[in-house]
mmCIF file of the N, C-alpha and C atoms, coordinates in Angstrom:
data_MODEL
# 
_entry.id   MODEL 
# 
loop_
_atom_site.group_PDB 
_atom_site.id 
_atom_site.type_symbol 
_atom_site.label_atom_id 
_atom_site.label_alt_id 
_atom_site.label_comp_id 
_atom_site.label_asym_id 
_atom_site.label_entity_id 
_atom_site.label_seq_id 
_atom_site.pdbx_PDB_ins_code 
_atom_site.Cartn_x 
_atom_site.Cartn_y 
_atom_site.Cartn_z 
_atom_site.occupancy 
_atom_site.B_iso_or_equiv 
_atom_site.pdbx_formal_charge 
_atom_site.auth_seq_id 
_atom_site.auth_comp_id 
_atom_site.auth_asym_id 
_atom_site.auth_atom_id 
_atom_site.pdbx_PDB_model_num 
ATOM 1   N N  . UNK A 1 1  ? -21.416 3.114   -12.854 1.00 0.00 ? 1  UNK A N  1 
ATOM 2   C CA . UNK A 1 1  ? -20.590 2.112   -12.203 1.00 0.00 ? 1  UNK A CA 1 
ATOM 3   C C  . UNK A 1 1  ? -19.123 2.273   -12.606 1.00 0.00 ? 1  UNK A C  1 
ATOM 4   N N  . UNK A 1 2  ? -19.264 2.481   -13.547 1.00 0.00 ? 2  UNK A N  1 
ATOM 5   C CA . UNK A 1 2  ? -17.376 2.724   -14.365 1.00 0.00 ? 2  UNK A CA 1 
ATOM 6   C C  . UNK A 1 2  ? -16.757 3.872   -13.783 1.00 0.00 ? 2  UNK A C  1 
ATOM 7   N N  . UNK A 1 3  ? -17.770 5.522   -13.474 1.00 0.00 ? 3  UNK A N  1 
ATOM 8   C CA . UNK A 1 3  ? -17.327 5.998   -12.748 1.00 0.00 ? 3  UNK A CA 1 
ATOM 9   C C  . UNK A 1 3  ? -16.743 6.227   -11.409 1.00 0.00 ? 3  UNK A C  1 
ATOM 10  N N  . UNK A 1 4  ? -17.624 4.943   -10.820 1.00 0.00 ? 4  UNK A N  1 
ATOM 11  C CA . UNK A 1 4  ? -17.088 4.644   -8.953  1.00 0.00 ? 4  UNK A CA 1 
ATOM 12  C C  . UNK A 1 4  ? -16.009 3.957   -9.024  1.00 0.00 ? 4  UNK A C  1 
ATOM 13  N N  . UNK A 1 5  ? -15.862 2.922   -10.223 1.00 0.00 ? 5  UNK A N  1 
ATOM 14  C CA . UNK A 1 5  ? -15.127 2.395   -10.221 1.00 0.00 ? 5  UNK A CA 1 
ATOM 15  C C  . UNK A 1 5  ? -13.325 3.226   -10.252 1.00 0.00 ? 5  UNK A C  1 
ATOM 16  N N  . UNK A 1 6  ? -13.539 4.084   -11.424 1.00 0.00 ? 6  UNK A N  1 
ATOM 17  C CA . UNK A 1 6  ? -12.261 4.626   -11.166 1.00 0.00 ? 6  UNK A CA 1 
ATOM 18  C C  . UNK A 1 6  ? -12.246 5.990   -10.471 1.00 0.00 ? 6  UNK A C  1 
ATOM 19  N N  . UNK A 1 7  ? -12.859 6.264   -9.630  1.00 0.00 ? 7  UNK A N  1 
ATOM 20  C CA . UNK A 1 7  ? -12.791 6.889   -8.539  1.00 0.00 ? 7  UNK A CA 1 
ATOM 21  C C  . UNK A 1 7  ? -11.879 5.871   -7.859  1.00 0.00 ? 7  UNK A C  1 
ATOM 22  N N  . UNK A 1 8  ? -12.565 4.784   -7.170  1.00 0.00 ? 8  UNK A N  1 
ATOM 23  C CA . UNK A 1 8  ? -12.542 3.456   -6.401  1.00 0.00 ? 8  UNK A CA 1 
ATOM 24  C C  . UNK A 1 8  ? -10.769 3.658   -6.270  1.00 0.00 ? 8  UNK A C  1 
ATOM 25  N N  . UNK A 1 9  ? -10.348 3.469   -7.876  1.00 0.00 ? 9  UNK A N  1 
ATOM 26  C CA . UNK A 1 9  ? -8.519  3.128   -8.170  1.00 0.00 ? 9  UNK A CA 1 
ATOM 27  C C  . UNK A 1 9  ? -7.949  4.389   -8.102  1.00 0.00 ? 9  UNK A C  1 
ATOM 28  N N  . UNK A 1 10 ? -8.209  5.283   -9.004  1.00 0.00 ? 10 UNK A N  1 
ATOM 29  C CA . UNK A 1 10 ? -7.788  6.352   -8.091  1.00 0.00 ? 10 UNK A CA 1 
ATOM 30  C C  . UNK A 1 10 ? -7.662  6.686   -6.784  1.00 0.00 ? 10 UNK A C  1 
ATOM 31  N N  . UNK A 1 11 ? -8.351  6.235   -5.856  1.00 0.00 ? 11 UNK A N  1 
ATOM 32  C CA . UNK A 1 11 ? -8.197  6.591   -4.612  1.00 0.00 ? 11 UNK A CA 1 
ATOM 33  C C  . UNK A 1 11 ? -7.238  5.344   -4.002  1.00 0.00 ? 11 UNK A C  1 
ATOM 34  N N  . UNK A 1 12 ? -7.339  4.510   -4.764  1.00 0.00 ? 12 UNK A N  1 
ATOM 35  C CA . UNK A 1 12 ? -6.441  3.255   -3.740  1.00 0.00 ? 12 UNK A CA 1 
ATOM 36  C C  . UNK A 1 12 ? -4.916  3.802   -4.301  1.00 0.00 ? 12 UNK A C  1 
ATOM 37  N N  . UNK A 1 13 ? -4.853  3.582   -6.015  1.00 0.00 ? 13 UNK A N  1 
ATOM 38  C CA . UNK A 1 13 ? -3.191  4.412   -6.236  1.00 0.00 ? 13 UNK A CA 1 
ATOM 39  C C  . UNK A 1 13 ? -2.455  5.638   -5.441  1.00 0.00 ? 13 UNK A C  1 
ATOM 40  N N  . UNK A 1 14 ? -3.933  6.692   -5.387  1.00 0.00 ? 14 UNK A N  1 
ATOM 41  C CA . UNK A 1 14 ? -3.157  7.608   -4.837  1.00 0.00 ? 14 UNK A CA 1 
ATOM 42  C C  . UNK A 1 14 ? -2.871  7.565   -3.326  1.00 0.00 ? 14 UNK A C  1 
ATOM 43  N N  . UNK A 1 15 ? -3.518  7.246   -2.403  1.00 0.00 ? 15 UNK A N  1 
ATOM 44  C CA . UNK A 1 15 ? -2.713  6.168   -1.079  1.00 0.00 ? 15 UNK A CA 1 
ATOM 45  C C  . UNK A 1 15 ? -2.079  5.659   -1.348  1.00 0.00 ? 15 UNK A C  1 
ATOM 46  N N  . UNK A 1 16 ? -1.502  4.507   -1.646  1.00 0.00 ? 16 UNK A N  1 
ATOM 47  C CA . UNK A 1 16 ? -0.504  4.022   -2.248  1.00 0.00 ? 16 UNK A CA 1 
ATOM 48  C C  . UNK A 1 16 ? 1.088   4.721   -2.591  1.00 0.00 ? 16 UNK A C  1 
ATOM 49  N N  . UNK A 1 17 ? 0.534   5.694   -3.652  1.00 0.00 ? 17 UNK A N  1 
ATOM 50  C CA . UNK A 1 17 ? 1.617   6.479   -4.003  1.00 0.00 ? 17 UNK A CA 1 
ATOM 51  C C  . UNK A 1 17 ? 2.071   7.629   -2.527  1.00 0.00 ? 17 UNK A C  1 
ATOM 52  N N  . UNK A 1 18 ? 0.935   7.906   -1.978  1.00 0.00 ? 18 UNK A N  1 
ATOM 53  C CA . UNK A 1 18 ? 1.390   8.823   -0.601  1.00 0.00 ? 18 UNK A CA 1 
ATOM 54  C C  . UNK A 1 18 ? 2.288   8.301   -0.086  1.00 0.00 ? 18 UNK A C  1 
ATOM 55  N N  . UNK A 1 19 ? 2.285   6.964   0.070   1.00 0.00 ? 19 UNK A N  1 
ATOM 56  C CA . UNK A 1 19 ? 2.778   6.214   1.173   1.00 0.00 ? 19 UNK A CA 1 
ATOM 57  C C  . UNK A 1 19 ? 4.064   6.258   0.850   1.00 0.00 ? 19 UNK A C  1 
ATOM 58  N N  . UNK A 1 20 ? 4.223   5.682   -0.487  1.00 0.00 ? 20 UNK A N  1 
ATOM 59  C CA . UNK A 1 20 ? 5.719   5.806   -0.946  1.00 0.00 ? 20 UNK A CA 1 
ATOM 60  C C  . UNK A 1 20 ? 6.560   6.802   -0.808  1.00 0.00 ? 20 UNK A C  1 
ATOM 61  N N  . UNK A 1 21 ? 5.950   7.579   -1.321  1.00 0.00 ? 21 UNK A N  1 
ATOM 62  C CA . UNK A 1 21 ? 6.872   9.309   -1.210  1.00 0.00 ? 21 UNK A CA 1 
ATOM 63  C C  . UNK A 1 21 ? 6.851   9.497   -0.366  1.00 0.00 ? 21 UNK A C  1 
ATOM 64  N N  . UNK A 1 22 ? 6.094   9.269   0.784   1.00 0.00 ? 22 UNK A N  1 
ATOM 65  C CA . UNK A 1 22 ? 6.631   9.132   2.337   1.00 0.00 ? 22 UNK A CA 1 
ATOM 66  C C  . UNK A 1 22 ? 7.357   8.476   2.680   1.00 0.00 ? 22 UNK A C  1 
ATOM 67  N N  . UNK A 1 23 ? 7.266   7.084   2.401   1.00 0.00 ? 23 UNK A N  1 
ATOM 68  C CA . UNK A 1 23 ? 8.784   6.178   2.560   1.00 0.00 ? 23 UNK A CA 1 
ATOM 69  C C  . UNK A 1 23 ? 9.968   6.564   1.962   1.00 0.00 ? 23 UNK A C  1 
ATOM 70  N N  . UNK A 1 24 ? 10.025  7.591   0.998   1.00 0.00 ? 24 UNK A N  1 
ATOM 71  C CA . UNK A 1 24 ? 10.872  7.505   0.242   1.00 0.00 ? 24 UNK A CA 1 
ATOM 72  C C  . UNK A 1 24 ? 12.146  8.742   0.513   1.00 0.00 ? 24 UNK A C  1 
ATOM 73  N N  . UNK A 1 25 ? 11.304  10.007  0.586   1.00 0.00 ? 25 UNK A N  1 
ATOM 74  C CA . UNK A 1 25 ? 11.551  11.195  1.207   1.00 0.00 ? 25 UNK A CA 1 
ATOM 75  C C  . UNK A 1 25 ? 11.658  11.414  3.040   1.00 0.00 ? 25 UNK A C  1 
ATOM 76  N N  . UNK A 1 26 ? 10.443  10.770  3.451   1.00 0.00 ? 26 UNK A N  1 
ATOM 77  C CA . UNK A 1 26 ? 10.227  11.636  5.180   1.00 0.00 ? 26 UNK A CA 1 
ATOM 78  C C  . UNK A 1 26 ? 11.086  10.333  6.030   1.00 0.00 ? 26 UNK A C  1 
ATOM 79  N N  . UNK A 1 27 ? 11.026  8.851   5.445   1.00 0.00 ? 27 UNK A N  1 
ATOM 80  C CA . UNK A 1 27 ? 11.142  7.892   6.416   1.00 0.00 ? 27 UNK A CA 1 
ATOM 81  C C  . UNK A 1 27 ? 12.205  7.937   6.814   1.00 0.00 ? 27 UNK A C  1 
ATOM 82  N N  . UNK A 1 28 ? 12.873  7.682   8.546   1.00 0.00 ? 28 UNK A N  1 
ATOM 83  C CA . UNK A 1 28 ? 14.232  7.376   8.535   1.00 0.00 ? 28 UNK A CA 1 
ATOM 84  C C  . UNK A 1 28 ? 14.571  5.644   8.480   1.00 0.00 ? 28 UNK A C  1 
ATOM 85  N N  . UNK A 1 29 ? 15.689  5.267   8.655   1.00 0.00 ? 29 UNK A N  1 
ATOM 86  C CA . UNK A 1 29 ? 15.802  3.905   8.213   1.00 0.00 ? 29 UNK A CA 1 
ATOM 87  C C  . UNK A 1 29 ? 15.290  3.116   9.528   1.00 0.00 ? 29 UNK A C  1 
ATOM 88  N N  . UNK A 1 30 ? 14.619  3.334   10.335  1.00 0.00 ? 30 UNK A N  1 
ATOM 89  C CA . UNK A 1 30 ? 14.060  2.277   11.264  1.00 0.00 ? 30 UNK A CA 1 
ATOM 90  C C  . UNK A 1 30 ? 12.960  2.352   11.017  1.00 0.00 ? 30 UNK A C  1 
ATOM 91  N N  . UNK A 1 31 ? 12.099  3.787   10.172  1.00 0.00 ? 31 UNK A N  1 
ATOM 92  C CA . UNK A 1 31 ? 10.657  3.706   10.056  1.00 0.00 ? 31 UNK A CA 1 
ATOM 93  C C  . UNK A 1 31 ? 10.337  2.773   8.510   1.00 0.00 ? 31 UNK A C  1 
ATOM 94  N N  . UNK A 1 32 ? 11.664  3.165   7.690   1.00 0.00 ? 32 UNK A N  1 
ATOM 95  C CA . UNK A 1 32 ? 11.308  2.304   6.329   1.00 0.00 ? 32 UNK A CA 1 
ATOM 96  C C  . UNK A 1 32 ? 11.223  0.952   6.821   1.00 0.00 ? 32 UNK A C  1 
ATOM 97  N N  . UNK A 1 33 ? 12.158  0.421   7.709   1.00 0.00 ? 33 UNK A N  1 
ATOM 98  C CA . UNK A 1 33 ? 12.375  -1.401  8.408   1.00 0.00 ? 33 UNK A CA 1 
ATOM 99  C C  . UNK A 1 33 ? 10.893  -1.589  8.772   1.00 0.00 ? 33 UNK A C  1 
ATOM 100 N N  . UNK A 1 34 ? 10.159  -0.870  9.616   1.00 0.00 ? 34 UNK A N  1 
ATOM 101 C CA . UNK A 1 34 ? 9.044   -1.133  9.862   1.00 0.00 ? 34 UNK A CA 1 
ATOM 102 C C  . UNK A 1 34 ? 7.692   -0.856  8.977   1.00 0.00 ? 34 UNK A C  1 
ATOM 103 N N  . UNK A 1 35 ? 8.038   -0.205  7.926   1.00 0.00 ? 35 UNK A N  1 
ATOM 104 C CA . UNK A 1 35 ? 6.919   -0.419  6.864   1.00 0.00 ? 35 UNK A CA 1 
ATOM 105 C C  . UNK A 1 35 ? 7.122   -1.540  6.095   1.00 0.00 ? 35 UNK A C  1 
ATOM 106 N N  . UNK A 1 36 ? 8.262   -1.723  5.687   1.00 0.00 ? 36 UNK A N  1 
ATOM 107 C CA . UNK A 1 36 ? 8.179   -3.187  5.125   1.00 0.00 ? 36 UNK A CA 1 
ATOM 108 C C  . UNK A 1 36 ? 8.283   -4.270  5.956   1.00 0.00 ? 36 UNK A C  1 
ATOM 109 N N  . UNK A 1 37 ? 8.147   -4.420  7.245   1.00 0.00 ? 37 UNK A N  1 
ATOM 110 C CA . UNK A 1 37 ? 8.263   -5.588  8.092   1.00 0.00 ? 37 UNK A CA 1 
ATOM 111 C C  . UNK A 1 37 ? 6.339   -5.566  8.088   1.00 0.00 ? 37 UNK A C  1 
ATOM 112 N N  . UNK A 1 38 ? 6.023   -4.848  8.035   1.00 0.00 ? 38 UNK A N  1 
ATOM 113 C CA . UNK A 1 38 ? 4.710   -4.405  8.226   1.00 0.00 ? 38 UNK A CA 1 
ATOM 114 C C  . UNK A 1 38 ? 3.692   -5.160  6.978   1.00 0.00 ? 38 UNK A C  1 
ATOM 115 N N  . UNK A 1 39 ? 4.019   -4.771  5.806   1.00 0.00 ? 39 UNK A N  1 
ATOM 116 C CA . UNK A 1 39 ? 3.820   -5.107  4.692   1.00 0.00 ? 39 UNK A CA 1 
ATOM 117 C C  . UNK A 1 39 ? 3.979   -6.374  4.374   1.00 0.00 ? 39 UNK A C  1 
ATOM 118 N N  . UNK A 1 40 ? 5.332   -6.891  4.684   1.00 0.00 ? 40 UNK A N  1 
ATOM 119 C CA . UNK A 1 40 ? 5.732   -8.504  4.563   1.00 0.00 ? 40 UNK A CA 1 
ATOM 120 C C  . UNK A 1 40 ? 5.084   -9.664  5.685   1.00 0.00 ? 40 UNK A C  1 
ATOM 121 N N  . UNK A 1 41 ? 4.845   -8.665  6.726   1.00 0.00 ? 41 UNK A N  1 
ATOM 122 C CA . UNK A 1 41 ? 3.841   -9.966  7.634   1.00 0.00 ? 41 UNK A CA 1 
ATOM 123 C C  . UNK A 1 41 ? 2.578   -9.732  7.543   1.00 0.00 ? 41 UNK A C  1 
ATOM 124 N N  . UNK A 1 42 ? 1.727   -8.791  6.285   1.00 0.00 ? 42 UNK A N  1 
ATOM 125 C CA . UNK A 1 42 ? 0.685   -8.833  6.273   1.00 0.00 ? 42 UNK A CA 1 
ATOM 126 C C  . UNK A 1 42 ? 0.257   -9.788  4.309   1.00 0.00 ? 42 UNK A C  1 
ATOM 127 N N  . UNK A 1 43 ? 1.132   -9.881  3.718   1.00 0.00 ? 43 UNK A N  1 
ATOM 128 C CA . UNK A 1 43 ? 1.216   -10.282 2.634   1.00 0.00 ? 43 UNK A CA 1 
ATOM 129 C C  . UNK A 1 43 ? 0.632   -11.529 2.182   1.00 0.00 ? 43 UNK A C  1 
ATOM 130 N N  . UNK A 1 44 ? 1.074   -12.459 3.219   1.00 0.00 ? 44 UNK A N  1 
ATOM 131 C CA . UNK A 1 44 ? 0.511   -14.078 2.963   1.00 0.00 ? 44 UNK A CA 1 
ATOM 132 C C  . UNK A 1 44 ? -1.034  -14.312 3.381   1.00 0.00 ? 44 UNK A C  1 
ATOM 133 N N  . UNK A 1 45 ? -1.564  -13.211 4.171   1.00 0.00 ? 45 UNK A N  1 
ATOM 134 C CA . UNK A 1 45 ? -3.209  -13.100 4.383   1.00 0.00 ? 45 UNK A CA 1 
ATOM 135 C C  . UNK A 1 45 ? -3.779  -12.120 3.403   1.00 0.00 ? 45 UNK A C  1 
ATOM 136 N N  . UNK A 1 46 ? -3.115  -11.489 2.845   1.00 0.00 ? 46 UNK A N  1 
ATOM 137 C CA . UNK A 1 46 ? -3.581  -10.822 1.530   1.00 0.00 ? 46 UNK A CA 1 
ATOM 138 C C  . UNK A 1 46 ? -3.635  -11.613 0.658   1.00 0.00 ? 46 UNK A C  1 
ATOM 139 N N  . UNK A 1 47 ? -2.588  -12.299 0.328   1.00 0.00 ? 47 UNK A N  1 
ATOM 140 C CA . UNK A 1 47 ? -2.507  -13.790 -0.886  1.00 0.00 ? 47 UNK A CA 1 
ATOM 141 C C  . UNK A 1 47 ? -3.506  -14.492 -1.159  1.00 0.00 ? 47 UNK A C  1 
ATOM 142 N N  . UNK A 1 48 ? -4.422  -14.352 0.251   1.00 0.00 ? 48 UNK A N  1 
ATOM 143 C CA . UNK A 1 48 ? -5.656  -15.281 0.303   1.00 0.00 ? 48 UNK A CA 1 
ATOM 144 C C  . UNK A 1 48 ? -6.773  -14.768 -0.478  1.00 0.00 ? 48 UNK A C  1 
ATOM 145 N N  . UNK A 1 49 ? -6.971  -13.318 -0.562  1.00 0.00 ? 49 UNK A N  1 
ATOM 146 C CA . UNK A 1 49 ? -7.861  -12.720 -0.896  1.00 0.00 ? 49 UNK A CA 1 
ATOM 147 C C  . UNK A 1 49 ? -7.652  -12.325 -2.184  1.00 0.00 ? 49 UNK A C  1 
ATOM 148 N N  . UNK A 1 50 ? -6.204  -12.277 -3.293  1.00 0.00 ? 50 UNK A N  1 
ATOM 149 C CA . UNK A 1 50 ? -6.023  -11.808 -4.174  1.00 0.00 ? 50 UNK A CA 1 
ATOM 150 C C  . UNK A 1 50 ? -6.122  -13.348 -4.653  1.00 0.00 ? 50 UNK A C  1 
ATOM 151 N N  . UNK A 1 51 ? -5.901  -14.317 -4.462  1.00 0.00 ? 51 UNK A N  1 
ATOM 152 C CA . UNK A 1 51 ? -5.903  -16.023 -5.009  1.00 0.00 ? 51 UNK A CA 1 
ATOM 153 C C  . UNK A 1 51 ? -6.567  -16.570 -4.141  1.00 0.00 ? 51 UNK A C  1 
ATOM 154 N N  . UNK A 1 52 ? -7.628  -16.914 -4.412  1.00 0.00 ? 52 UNK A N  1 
ATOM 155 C CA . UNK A 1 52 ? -8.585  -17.675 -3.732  1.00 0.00 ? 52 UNK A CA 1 
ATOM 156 C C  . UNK A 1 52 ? -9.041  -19.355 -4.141  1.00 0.00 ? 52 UNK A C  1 
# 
């Protein structure tokens, strides 16, 4: 179980981290506006699930 488990985080960090270095390096500034517009209107229905 400990092993799926950090499989599990490993795999969510390293998505995570893709994403960034894609935002960070490839994005131009209308695609970064829309990852974080993206992110920020999905946040307060995440809230629900991280604080319940």
């Amino acid at each position: 179980m400990k092993f799926l488990f950090t499989i599990l985080l490993g795999a969510i960090l390293g998505a995570a981290a893709t994403l960034y270095w894609i935002y960070g390096n490839y994005a131009d500034a209308s695609e970064q506006a829309l990852m974080r517009d993206t992110l920020t209107t999905y946040l307060p229905f995440l809230s629900e699930y991280v604080n319940p």
